[in-house]
C-alpha positions in Angstrom: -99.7 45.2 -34.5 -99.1 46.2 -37.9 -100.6 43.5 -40.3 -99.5 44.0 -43.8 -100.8 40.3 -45.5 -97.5 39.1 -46.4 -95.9 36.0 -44.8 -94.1 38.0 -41.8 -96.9 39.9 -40.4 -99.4 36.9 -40.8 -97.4 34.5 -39.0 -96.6 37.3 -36.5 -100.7 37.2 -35.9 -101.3 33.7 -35.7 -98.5 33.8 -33.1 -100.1 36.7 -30.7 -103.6 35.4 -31.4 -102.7 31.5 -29.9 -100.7 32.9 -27.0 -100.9 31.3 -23.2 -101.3 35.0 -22.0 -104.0 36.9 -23.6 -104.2 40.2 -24.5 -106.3 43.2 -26.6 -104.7 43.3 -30.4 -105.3 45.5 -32.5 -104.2 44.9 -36.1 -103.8 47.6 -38.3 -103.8 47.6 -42.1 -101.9 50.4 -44.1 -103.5 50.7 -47.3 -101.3 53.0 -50.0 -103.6 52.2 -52.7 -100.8 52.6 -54.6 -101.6 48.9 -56.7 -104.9 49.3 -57.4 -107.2 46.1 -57.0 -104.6 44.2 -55.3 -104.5 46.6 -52.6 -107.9 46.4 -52.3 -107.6 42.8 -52.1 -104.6 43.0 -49.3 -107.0 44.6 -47.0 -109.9 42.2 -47.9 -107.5 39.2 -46.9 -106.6 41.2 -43.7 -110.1 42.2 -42.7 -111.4 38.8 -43.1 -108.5 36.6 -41.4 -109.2 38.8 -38.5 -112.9 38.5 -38.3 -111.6 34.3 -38.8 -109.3 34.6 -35.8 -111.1 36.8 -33.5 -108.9 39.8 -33.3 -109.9 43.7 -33.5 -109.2 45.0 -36.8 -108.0 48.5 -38.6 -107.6 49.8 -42.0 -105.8 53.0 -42.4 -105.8 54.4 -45.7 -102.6 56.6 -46.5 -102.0 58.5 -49.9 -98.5 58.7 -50.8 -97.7 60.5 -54.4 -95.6 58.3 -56.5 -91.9 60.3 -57.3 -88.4 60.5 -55.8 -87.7 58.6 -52.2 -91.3 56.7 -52.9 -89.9 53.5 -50.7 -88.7 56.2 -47.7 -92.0 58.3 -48.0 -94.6 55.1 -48.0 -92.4 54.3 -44.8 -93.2 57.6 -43.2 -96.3 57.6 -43.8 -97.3 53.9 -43.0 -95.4 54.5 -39.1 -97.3 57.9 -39.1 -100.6 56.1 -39.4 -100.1 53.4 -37.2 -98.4 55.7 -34.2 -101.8 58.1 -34.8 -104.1 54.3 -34.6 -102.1 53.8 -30.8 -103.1 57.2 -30.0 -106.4 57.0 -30.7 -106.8 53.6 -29.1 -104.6 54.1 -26.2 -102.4 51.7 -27.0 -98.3 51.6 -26.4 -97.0 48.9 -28.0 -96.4 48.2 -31.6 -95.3 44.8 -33.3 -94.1 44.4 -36.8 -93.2 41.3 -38.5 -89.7 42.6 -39.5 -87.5 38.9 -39.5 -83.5 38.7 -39.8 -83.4 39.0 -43.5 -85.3 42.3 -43.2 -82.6 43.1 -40.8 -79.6 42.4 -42.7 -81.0 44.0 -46.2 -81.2 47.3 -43.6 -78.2 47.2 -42.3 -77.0 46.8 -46.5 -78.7 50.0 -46.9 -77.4 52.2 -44.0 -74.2 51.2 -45.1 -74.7 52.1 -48.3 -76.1 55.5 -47.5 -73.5 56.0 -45.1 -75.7 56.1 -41.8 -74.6 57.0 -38.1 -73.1 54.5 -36.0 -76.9 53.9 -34.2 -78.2 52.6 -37.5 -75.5 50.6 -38.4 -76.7 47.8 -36.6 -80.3 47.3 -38.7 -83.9 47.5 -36.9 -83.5 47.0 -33.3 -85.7 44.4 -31.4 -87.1 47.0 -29.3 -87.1 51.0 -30.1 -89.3 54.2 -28.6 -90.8 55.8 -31.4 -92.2 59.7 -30.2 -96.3 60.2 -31.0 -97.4 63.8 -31.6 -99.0 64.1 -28.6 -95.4 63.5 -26.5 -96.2 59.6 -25.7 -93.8 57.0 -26.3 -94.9 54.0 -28.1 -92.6 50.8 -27.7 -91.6 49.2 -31.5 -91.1 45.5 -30.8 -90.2 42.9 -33.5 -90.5 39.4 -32.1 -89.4 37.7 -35.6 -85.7 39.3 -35.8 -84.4 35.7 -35.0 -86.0 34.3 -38.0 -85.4 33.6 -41.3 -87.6 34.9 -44.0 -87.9 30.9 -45.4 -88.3 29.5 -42.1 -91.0 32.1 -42.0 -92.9 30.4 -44.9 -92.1 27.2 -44.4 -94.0 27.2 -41.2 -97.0 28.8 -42.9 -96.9 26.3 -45.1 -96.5 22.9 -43.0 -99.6 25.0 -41.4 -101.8 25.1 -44.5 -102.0 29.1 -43.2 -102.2 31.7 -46.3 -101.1 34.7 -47.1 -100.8 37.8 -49.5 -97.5 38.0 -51.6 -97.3 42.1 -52.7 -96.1 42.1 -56.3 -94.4 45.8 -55.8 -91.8 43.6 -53.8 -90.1 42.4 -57.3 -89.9 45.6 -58.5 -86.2 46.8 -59.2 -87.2 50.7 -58.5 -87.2 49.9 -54.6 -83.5 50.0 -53.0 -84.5 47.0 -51.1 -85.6 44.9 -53.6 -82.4 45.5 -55.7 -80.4 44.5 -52.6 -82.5 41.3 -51.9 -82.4 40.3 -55.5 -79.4 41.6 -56.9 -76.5 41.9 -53.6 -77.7 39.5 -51.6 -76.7 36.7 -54.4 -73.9 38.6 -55.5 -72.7 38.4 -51.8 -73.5 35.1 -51.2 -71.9 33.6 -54.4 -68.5 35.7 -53.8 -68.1 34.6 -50.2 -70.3 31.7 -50.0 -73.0 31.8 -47.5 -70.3 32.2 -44.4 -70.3 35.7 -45.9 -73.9 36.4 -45.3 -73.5 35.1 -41.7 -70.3 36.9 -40.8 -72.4 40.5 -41.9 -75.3 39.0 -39.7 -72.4 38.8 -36.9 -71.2 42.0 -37.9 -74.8 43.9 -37.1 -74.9 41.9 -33.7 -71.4 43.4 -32.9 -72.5 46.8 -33.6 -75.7 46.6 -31.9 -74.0 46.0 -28.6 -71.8 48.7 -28.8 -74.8 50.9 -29.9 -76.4 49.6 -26.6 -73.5 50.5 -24.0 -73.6 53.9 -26.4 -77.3 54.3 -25.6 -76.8 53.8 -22.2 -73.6 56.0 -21.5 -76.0 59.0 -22.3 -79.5 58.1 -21.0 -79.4 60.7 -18.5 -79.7 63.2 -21.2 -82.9 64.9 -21.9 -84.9 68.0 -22.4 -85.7 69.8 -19.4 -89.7 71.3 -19.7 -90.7 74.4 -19.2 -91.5 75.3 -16.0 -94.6 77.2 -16.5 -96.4 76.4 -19.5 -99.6 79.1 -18.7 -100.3 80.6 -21.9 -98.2 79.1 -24.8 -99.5 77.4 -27.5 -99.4 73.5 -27.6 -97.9 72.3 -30.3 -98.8 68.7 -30.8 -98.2 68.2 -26.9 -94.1 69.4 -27.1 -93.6 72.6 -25.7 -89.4 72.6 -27.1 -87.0 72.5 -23.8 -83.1 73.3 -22.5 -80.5 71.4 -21.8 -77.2 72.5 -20.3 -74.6 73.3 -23.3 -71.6 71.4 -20.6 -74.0 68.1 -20.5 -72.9 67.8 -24.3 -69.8 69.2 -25.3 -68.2 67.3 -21.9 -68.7 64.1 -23.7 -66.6 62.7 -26.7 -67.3 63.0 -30.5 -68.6 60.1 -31.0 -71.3 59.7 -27.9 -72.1 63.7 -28.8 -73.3 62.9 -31.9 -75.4 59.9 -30.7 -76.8 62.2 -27.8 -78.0 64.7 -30.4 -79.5 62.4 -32.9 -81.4 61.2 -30.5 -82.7 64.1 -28.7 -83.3 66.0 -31.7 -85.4 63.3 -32.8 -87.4 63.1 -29.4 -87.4 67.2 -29.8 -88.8 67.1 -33.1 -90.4 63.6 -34.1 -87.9 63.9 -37.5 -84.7 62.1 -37.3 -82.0 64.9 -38.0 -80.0 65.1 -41.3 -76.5 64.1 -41.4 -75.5 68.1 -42.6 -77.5 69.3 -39.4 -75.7 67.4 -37.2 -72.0 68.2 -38.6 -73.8 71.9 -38.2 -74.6 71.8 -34.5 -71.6 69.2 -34.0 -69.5 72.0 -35.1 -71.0 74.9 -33.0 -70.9 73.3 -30.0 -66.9 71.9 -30.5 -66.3 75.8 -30.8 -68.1 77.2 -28.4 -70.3 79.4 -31.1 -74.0 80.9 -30.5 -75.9 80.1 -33.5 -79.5 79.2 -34.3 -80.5 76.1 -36.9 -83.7 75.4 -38.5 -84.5 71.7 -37.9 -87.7 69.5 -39.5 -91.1 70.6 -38.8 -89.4 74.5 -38.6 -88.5 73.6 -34.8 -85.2 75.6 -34.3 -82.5 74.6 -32.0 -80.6 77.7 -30.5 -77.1 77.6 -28.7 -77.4 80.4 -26.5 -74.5 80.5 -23.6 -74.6 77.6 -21.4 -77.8 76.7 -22.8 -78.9 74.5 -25.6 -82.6 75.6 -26.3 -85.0 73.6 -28.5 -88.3 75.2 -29.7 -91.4 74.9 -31.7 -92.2 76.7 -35.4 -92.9 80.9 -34.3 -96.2 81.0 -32.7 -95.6 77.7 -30.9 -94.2 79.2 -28.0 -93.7 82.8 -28.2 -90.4 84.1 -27.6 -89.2 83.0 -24.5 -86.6 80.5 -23.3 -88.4 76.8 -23.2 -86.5 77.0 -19.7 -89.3 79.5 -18.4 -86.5 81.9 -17.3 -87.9 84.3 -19.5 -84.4 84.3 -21.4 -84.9 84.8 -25.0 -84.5 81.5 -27.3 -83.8 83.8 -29.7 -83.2 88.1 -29.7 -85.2 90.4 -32.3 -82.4 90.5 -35.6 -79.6 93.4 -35.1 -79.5 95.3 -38.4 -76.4 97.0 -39.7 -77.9 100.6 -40.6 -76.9 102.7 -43.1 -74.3 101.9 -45.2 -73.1 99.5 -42.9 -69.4 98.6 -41.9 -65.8 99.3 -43.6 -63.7 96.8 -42.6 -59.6 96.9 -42.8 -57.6 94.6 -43.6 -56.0 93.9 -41.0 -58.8 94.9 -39.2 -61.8 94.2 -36.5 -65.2 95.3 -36.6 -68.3 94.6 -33.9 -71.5 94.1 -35.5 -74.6 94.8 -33.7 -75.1 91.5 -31.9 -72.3 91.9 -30.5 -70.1 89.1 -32.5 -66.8 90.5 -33.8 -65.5 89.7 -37.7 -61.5 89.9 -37.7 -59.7 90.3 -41.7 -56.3 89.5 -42.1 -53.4 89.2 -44.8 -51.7 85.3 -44.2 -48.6 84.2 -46.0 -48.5 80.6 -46.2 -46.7 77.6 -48.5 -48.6 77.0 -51.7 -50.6 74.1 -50.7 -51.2 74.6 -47.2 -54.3 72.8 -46.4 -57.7 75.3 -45.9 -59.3 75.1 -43.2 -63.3 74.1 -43.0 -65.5 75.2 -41.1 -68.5 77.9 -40.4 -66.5 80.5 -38.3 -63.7 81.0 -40.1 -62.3 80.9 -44.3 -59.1 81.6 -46.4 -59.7 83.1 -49.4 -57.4 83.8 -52.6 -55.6 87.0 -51.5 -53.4 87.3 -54.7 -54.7 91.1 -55.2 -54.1 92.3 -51.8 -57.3 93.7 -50.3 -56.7 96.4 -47.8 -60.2 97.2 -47.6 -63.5 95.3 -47.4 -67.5 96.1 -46.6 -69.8 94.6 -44.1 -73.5 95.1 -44.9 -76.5 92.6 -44.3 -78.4 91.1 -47.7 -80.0 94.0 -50.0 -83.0 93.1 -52.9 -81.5 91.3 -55.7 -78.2 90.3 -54.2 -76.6 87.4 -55.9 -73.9 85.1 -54.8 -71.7 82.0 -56.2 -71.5 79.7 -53.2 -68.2 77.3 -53.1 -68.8 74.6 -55.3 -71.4 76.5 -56.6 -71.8 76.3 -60.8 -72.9 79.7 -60.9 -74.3 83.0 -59.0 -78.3 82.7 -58.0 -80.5 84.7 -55.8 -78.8 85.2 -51.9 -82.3 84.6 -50.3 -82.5 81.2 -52.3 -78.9 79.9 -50.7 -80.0 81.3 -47.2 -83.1 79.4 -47.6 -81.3 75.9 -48.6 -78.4 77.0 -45.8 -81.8 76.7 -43.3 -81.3 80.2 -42.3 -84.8 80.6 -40.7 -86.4 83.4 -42.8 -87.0 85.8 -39.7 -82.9 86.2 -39.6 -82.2 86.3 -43.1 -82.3 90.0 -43.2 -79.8 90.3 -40.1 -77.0 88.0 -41.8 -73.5 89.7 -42.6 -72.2 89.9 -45.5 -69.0 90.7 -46.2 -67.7 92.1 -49.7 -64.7 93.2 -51.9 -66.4 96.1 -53.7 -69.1 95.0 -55.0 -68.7 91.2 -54.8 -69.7 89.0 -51.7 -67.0 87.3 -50.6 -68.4 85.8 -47.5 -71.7 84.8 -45.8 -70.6 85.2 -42.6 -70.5 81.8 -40.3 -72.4 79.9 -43.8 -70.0 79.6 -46.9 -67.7 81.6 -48.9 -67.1 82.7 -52.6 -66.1 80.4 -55.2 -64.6 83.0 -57.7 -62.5 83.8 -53.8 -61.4 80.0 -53.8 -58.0 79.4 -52.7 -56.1 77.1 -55.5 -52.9 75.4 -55.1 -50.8 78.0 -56.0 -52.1 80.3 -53.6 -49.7 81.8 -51.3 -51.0 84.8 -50.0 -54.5 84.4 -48.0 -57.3 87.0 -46.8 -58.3 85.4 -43.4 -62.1 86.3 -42.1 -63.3 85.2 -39.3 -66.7 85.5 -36.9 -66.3 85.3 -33.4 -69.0 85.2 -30.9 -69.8 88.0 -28.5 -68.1 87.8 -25.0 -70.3 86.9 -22.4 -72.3 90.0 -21.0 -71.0 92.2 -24.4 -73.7 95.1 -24.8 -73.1 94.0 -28.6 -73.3 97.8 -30.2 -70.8 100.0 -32.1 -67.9 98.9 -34.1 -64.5 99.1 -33.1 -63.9 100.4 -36.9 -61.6 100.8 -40.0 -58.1 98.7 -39.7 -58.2 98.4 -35.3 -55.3 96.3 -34.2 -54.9 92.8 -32.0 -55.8 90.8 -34.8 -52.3 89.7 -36.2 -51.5 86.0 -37.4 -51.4 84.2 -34.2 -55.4 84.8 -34.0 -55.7 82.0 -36.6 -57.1 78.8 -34.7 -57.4 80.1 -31.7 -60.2 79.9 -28.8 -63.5 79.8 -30.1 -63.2 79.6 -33.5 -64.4 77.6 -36.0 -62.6 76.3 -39.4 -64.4 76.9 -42.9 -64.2 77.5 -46.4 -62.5 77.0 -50.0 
């Protein structure tokens, strides 16, 4: 169990230690030695009480810079240490002290930071957390019922001491402002009915995350058959799952299957911009590759979803054990590269087809967004553009962008892994890029609200079995106006 010193984690341990049915405990101590002495002094108090009340006892000592996301990044590390303490004692539970007003000050934050639907609902009573080594620790919080003054009031009538951690007044921390500042605020606006209703309100949410959680279940990461001669990577060898299994179920239990099994994939919850990303490619049936945490990469690939380890992890081949590859060796444009009409079609060397067309529409027509496909100002009426993968020194003013700065920089922050940077298409107006294809366009290209006439570009994926060579070249027809929004392809841009 996790024993921090402070009321909740104490009481927690006198509560395990006087159980009917005994058990081993292990408490473990976090020390961030991030407050000097009195850290010091939290893990004297710790050491001791155990010793006092019989129990095994830990002290993990973390060092956590002080800077930008401090609260987020002492959390990381503080779970990190005490999943790596359960691994190294064999051990597959984990209790924390966490009580209902920890809960409700959680589910104030999520809010706040606009979280997904499965963290709306504040710290569960009982989560899987993944170890490193592909084990599954159960997370159980025994207090959630509890209020934090019930809490201290029993510890009290009980004579029973604990550490009070002085960082907890301390308005830097987003839940110390929320416990001191909103909390109040809350309670003196609606009275404390208010306060109970948003307790209701998590309750609510966390059954509907439940019947969520079990609607996809089933879902999970097929192994690799044969794992004879890859390289374990902290016991996860990646794994496939079929593409149908996710784009058969509805937006909103997608999203919740892939947060989830990106996370068991890759230990690192997913951004929010990830999942639109993958959320996106799947809705249009587009293969694509995405960086995730821990340079694990996630590739759509046909009918397969492919997750796999940082290069060198696991070689090149499909986590399936098919001997498909996760991910071919990057098609370069050679030469000069492509000309490109307008209208026109041209077929780059993967096999993917980008389509240019002149659009009249209503000043104000709304722009489509999306990865696969932009409208760009067409006021000069381009009849011919260039197709060419990045060259040294390219430069290029994303949308929204202030200002130009190095391409390899924006592919980097895109999460273009850097092995397929040098295979990306570009697509240009003489010498300006207007579009990185199937990432973002051109600001100086946005389309305003007196735009009327639009230059359409638009990526399409290669058919099935395509050989994925030659280009169809300058100005080819079959890609008139009705192409926009149809089968396959994605929405983007100004």
């Amino acid at each position: 169990m996790a024993l921090s010193g402070g009321a909740d984690s104490v009481f927690l341990l006198h509560l395990v230690q006087r159980a009917a049915v005994r058990t081993k405990v292990l408490a473990v101590h976090v020390d961030h030695g991030l407050r000097g002495e009195e850290s010091h002094a939290d893990a004297e108090f710790c050491a001791h009480l155990c010793a006092k009340l019989g129990v095994s006892f830990a002290r993990r000592r973390v060092e956590v810079n002080d800077g930008p996301d401090l609260e987020a990044r002492l959390r990381k590390a503080r779970y990190a240490a005490l999943l790596d303490e359960t691994g190294r004692t064999g051990i597959d539970v984990l209790l924390t002290g966490h009580h209902q007003d920890d809960a409700l000050e959680t589910l104030l934050m999520r809010m706040m930071r606009g979280g997904e639907l499965g963290g709306l609902s504040g710290p569960a009573r009982e989560t899987l957390l993944g170890r490193p080594d592909g084990r599954k620790v159960r997370v159980l919080r025994p207090l959630l019922h509890m209020r934090r003054e019930e809490v201290r009031a029993l510890l009290g009538t009980a004579g029973l001491e604990w550490r009070e951690d002085s960082s907890n007044l301390s308005p830097r921390f987003t839940r110390n402002r929320v416990r001191g500042g909103l909390l109040p605020a809350i309670e003196e606006t609606c009275g404390p009915e208010g306060l109970a209703n948003l307790r209701r309100f998590a309750g609510a949410v966390e059954g509907l995350e439940s019947e969520l959680a079990q609607r996809t279940a089933h879902l999970g990461w097929e192994s690799p058959v044969d794992t004879s001669g890859l390289e374990r990577l902290g016991g996860r060898f990646g794994g496939t799952l079929p593409r149908r299994a996710l784009t058969e179920l509805a937006p909103p239990l997608q999203r919740r299957a892939l947060a989830r099994l990106l996370t068991e994939g890759t230990g690192e919850t997913p951004s929010r911009e990830v999942l639109d990303r993958v959320q996106q490619d799947l809705t249009h049936g587009t293969d694509a590759r995405t960086t995730l945490a821990g340079r694990w990469t996630l590739q759509l690939h046909g009918e397969e979803v492919c997750i796999a380890p940082p290069s060198g992890g696991q070689g090149s081949d499909s986590p399936g054990g098919g001997g498909t590859a996760v991910a071919a060796a990057p098609q370069i444009l050679r030469g000069a590269g492509l000309q490109l009409g307008v209208p026109g079609t041209v077929r780059l060397p993967d096999g993917r087809t980008l389509t240019a067309e002149l659009l009249e529409l209503p000043a104000g027509t709304d722009v489509p967004r999306g990865r696969d496909e932009v409208h760009l100002d067409a006021s000069d009426s381009p009849r011919l553009l260039h197709v060419r993968n990045p060259q040294p020194g390219d430069r290029f003013q994303a949308l929204g962008a202030p200002g130009k700065r190095p391409l390899v920089r924006f592919l980097a922050d895109a999460g273009v892994p850097s092995e397929d940077r040098a295979s990306v298409p570009l697509v240009l107006l003489g010498e300006e890029i207007v579009w990185v294809a199937g990432q973002r366009p051109s600001e100086r290209r946005r389309v305003h609200a007196h735009t009327s006439q639009r230059l359409v570009l638009r990526i399409e994926a290669a058919p099935v079995g395509s050989s994925g060579v030659g280009s169809s070249g300058v100005g080819s027809s079959g890609v008139g106006s009705s192409g926009v929004g149809s089968s396959g392809v994605g929405s983007s841009g100004a």
